[in-house]
C-alpha positions in Angstrom: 10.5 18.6 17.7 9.8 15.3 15.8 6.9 14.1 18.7 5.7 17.6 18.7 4.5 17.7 14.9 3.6 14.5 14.7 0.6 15.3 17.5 0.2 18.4 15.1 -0.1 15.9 12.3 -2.3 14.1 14.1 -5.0 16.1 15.6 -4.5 18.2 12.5 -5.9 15.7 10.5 -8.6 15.1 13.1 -9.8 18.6 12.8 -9.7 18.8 9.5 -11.7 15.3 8.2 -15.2 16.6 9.5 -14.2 20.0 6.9 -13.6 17.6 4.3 -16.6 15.5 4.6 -18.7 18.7 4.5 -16.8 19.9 1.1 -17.5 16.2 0.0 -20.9 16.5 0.1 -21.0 20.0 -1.1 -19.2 19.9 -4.8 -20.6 16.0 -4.9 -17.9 13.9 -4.1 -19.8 10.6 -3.0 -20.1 7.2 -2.6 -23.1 5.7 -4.3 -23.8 1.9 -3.3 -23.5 -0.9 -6.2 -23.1 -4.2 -6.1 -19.8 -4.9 -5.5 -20.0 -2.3 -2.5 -20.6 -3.4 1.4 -21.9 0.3 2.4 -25.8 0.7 2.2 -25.9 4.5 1.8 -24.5 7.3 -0.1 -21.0 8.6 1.8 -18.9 10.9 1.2 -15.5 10.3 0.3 -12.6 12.7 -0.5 -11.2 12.0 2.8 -7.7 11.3 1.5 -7.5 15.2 1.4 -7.6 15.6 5.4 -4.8 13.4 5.2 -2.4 15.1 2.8 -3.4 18.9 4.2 -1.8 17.3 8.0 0.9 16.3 5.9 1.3 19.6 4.4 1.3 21.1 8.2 3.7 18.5 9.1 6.8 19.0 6.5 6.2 22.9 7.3 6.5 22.6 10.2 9.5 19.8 10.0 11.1 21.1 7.2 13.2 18.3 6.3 14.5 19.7 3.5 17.2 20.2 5.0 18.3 16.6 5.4 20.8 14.6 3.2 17.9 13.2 0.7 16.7 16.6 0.5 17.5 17.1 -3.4 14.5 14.6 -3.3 12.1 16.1 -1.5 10.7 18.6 -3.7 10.0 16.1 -6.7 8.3 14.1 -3.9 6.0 17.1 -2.4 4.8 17.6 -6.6 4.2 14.8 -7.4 1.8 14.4 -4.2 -0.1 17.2 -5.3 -0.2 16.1 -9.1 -1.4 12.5 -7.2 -3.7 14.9 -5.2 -5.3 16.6 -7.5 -5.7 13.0 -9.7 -7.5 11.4 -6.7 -9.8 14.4 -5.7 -10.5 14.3 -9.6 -12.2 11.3 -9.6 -13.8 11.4 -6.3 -15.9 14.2 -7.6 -16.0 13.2 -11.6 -15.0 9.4 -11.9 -12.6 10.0 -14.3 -11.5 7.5 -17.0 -8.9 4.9 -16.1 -6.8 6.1 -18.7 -7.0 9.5 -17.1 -6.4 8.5 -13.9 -3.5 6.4 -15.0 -1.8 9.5 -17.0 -2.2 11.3 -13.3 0.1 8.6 -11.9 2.3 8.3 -14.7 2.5 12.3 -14.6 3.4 12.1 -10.5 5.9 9.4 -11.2 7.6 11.4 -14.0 8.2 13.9 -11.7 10.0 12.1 -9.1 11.5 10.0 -11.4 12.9 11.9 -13.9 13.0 15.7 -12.4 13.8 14.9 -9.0 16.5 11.9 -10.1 15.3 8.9 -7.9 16.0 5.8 -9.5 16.8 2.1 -9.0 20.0 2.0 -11.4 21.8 -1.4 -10.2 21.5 -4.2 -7.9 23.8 -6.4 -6.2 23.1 -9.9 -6.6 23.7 -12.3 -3.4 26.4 -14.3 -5.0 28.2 -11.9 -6.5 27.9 -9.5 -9.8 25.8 -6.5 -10.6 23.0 -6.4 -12.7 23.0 -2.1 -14.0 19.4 -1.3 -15.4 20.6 1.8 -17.6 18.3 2.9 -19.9 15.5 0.6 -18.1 16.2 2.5 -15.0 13.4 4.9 -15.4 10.7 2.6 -16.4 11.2 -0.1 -13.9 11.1 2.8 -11.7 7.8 4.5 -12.6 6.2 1.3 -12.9 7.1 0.4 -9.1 5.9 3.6 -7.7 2.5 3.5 -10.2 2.4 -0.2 -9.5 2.1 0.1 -5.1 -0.1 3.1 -5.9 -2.9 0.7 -7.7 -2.0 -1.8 -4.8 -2.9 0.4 -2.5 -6.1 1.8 -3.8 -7.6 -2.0 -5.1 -8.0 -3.2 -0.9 -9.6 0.4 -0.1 -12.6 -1.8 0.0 -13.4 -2.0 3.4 -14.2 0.7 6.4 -10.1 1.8 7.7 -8.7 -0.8 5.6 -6.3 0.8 3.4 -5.9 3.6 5.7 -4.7 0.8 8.4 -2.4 -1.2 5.8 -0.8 1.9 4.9 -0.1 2.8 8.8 1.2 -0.6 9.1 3.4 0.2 6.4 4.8 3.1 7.0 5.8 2.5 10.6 7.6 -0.5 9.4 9.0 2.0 6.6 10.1 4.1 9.8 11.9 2.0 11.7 13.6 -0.5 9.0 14.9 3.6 7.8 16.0 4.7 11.5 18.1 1.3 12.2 19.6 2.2 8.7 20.1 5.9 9.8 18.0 7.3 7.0 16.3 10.1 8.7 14.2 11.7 6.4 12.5 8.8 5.4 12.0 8.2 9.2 10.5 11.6 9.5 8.3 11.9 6.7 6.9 7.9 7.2 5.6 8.6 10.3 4.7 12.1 9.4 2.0 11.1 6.9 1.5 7.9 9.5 0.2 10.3 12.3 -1.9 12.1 9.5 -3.3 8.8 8.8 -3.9 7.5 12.1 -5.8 10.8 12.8 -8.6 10.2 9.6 -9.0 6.5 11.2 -11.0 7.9 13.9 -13.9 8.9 11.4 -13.0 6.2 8.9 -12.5 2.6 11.2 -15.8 0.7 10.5 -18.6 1.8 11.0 -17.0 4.9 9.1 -18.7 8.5 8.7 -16.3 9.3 5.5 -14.0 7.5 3.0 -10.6 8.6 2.3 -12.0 8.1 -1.9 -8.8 7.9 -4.5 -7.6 11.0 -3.6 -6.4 9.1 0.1 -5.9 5.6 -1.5 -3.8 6.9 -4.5 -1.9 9.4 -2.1 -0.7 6.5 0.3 0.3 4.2 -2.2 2.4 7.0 -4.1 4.1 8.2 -0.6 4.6 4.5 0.5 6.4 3.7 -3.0 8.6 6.4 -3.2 9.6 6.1 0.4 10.7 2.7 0.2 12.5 3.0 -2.9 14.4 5.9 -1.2 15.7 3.5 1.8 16.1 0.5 -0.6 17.6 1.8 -4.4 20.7 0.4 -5.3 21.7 -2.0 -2.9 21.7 -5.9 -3.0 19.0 -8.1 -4.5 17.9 -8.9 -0.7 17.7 -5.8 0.3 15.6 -4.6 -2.6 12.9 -7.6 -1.6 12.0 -5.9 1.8 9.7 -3.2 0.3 7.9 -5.8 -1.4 7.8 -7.9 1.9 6.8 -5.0 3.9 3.6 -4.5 1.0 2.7 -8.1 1.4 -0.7 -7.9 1.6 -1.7 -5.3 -1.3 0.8 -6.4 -3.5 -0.8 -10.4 -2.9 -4.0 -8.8 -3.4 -3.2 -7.4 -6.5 -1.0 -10.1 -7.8 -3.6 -12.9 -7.5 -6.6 -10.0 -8.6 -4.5 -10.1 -11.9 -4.3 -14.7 -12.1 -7.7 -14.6 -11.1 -8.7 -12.4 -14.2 -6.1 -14.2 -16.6 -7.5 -17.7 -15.5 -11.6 -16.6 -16.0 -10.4 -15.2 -19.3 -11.7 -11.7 -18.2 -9.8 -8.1 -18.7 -7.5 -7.0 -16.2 -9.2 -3.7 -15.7 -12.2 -5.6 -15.5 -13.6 -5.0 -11.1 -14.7 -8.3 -9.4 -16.2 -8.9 -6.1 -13.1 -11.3 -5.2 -10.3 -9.2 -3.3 -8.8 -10.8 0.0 -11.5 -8.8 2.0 -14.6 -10.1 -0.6 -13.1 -13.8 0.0 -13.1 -13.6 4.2 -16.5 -11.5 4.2 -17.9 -14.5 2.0 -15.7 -16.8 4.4 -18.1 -15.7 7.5 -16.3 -13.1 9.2 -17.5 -9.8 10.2 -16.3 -6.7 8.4 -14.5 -5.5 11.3 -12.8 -8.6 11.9 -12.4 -9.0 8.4 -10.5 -5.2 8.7 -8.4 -6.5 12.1 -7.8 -9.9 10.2 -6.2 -8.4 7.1 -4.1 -5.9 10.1 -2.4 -8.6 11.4 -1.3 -9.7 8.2 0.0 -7.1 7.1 1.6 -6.8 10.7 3.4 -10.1 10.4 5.2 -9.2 6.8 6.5 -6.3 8.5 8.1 -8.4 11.0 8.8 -10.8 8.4 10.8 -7.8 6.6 13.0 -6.9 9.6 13.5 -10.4 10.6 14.0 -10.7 6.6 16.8 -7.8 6.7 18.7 -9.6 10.0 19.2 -12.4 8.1 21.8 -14.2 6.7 21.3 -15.4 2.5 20.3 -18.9 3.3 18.3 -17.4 6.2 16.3 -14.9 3.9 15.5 -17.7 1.6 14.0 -19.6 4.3 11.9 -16.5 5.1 10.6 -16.2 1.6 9.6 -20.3 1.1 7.8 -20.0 4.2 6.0 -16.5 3.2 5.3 -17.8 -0.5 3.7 -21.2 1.1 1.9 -19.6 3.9 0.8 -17.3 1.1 -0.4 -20.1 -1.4 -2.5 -21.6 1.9 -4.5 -18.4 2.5 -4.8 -18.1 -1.2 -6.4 -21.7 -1.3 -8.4 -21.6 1.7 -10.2 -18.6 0.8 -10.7 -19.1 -3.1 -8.8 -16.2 -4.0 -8.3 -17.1 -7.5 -11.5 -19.4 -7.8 -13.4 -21.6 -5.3 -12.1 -25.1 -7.0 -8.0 -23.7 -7.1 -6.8 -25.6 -4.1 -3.7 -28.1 -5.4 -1.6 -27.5 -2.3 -4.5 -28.5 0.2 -5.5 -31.5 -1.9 -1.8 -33.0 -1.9 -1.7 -32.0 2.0 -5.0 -34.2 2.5 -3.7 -36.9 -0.1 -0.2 -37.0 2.3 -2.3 -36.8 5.5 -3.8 -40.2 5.1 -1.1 -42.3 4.0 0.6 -41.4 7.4 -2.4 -42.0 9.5 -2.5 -45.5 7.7 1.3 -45.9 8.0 0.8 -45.9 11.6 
């Protein structure tokens, strides 16, 4: 049953994005070119809707609401129309940020504090537990409104959030099947196959973009999911959602030093995102797109290698993330052209050894 609605989910959303880029066009929800842009012409966007009508098909069809996190799922199902509606919103209006960030706080609320899904405690690795309480539904919301923004800065690019989010979610899936959590299995690859599906129009060069009513959509679904497989468990375990959301949650990180260090206002968009910096470093914009894939490929095998681990292991995992992090960072002027202090000791210690031979 599973395999046969995800092909629903699949070629549903295939059938469905060339309607969507039709109604795009027709009620004005475009894409104009500026400068901080790489498409040439005027395209329509709104495509994130294609994606959450196949994964409206596919819980129908499913119905996993059946399953032991059901008392969750519909929080989760409103609060993905309430994200919906947000997105599709400012695709056609560009609404304020303000208004667009009441949206997410509105979708998080719901889940949060209707449907009961919180991070309440952690276990730390050498023992204790640190019990958020009151702060419970806070650190919460600002999780799930924090991997939604994630998510929608690095929709920059032709199937590049749309891919990120893939990579995501299958890694979601199967970190949630070893662990025997089948609904989150089944609704991560649910909206996965509904995503692969809009790919085909929106891979570079692409006919339609999924706008913020896909971007915002992913990143809400992706943060609520992994906080379902990961709340209240050890301090180890709760890192593997951030590993899994490497990449956006790096992009985003270092979009918010870069803005503190040139003294401008966070809110304030730049032209210097991860897929700005490797453009600018020579490579193509599909490369650029495959590139940022297979980084977000390797922190999902980063995570499951992360979660086999023993303590001492994981830490290893994370030193050599963080500095493998910090070279990319460097070597593309993610935070400004000059930043590089790791390369510069690495070429001060590599000529002492050459001379000490």
């Amino acid at each position: 049953m599973l395999y046969l609605t995800l092909a629903i989910c699949f070629f549903t959303s295939i059938l469905m994005t060339p309607l969507v880029k039709k109604l795009a066009f027709k009620i004005g929800a475009t894409d104009k070119p500026n400068y901080r842009k790489v498409h040439s012409r005027i395209m329509p966007r709104l495509g994130g809707l294609a994606i959450f009508i196949s994964f409206i098909v596919g819980i129908l069809i499913f119905n996993p609401s059946n399953e032991p996190f059901g008392e969750f799922h519909v929080s989760i199902v409103i609060g993905g129309i309430i994200i919906i509606l947000t997105g599709m919103l400012d695709d056609v209006k560009e609404i304020s940020p303000k208004l667009k960030l009441a949206g997410q706080i509105a979708a998080a609320a719901v889940v949060v504090i209707y449907g009961g899904l919180q991070v309440e405690f952690i276990k730390l690795p050498f023992g204790g537990i640190i019990d958020f309480g009151y702060l419970s539904i806070p650190i919460t919301m600002i999780w799930i409104i924090g991997i939604t923004n994630a998510i929608n800065l690095i929709d920059g690019l032709d199937g590049l959030a749309g891919g990120v989010s893939t990579i995501a979610l299958l890694t979601i899936a199967g970190m949630s099947m070893v662990m025997g959590n089948q609904y989150v299995t089944i609704m991560a690859l649910i909206v996965a196959a509904s995503t692969v599906g809009f790919l085909f129009y929106n891979f570079h060069p692409a006919k339609i973009f999924m706008g913020d009513t896909g971007a915002l959509f992913l990143g809400y679904i992706i943060a609520v999911l992994s906080l379902l497989g990961y709340k209240n468990v050890t301090f180890i375990s709760l890192i593997i959602p951030i590993i899994i959301l490497g990449v956006p949650i790096s992009d985003t990180f270092f979009a918010i030093i870069r803005r503190l260090v040139n003294k401008q206002p966070l809110s304030a968009p730049d032209k210097s995102h991860l897929h700005h910096c490797l453009l600018k470093s020579g490579f193509t914009h599909r490369q650029t797109v495959l590139l940022i894939y297979f980084m977000a490929a390797l922190f999902g095998l980063a995570a499951f290698i992360f979660s086999q681990a023993t303590v001492w292991g994981s830490m290893i995992v994370i030193l050599t993330l963080l500095f493998t992090i910090e070279l990319v960072v460097e070597s593309i002027g993610l935070i400004r052209e000059d930043y590089k202090p790791l390369l510069n000791l690495l070429k001060g210690i590599k000529p002492s050894n050459v001379k000490n031979r």
